[in-house]
C-alpha positions in Angstrom: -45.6 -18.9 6.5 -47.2 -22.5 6.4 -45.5 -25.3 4.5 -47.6 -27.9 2.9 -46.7 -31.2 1.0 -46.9 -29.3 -2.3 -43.5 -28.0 -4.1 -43.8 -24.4 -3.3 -41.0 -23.2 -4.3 -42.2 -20.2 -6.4 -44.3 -19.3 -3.6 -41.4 -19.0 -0.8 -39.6 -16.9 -3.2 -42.2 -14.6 -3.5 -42.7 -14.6 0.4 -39.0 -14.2 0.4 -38.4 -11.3 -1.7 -41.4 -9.4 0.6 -39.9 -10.2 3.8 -36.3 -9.2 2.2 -38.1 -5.6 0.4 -39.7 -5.0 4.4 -36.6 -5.9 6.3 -39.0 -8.8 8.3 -37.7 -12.4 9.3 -39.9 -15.2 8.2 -40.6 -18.4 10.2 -41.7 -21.4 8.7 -44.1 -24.0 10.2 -45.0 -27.1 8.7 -48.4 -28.9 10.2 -47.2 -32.6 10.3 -50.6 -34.8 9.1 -52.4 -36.5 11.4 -52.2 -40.5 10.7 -54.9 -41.7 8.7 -56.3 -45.5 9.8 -59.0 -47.6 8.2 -61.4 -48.1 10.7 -62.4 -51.4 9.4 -58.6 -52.6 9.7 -57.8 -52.1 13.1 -58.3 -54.8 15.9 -58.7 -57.9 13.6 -60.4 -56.8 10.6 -59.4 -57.6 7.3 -56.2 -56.1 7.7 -53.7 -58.3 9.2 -51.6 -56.2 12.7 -48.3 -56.5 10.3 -49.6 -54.6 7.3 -51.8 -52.0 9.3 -48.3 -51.6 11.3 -46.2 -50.8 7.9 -49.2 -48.5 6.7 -48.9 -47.0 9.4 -44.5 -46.2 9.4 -44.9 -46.1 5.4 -47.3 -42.5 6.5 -45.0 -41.5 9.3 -41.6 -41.9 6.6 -43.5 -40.2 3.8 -44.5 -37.0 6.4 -41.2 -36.9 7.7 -39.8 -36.7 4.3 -42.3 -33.7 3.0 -41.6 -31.9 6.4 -37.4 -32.2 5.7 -38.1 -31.4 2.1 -40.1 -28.2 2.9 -37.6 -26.9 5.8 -35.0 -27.4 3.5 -36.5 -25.7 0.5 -37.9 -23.0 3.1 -34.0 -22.3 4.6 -32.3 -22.3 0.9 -34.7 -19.9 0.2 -33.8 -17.7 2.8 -30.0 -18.2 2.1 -30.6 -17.0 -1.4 -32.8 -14.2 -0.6 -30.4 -12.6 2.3 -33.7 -12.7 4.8 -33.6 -14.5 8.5 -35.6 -17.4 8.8 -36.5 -20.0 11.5 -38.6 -23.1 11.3 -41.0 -24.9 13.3 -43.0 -28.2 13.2 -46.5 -28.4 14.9 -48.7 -31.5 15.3 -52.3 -29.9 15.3 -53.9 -27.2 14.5 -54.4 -25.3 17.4 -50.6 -25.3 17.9 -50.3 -23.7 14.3 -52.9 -21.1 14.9 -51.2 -20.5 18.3 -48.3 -20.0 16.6 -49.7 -17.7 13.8 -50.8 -15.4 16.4 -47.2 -14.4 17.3 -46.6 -13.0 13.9 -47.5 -9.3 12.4 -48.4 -11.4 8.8 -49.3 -15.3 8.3 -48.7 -15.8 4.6 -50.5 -19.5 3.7 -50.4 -21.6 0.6 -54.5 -21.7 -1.0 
């Protein structure tokens, strides 16, 4: 199952309550964002170093805080539902396809 920044809630429930009628574990993997820089800002543009530096930990905070809030909404989830879970964090792609490929079912968000 693939976590995104979205509330999706309703939609690990109904992962959930599959994995509990099939007797399955679920893992969870979240795709941390890549870090998004204006081009004209770096190196002495317009952007002072200072500010690009705080853009820069004001995108790592707000990841970090969608990744904890996912894992945690993905574990409570499995608490309620009686099913065993795991959880995993990945920084690109190929690591979350990688991952995918160990899995008999890779249920993802649209």
């Amino acid at each position: 199952m693939v976590a995104s920044y979205a509330p999706v809630g309703g939609y690990f429930a109904r992962s959930f309550a599959l994995a509990r009628r099939l007797g399955a574990q679920l893992t969870g993997a979240f795709l941390r964002p890549a870090l998004s820089l204006p081009a004209h800002g770096v190196e002495g543009g317009w952007m002072p170093d200072e500010l690009l530096l705080q853009v820069m930990a004001a995108q790592r905070s707000a990841a970090a805080d969608a990744e904890a809030r996912a894992h945690a909404d993905f574990m409570e989830c499995a608490g309620r539902a009686g099913v065993r879970a795991d959880w995993g964090a990945v920084d690109t792609i190929g690591r979350l396809i990688a991952r995918a490929r160990l899995s008999d079912l890779v249920i993802a968000p649209a």
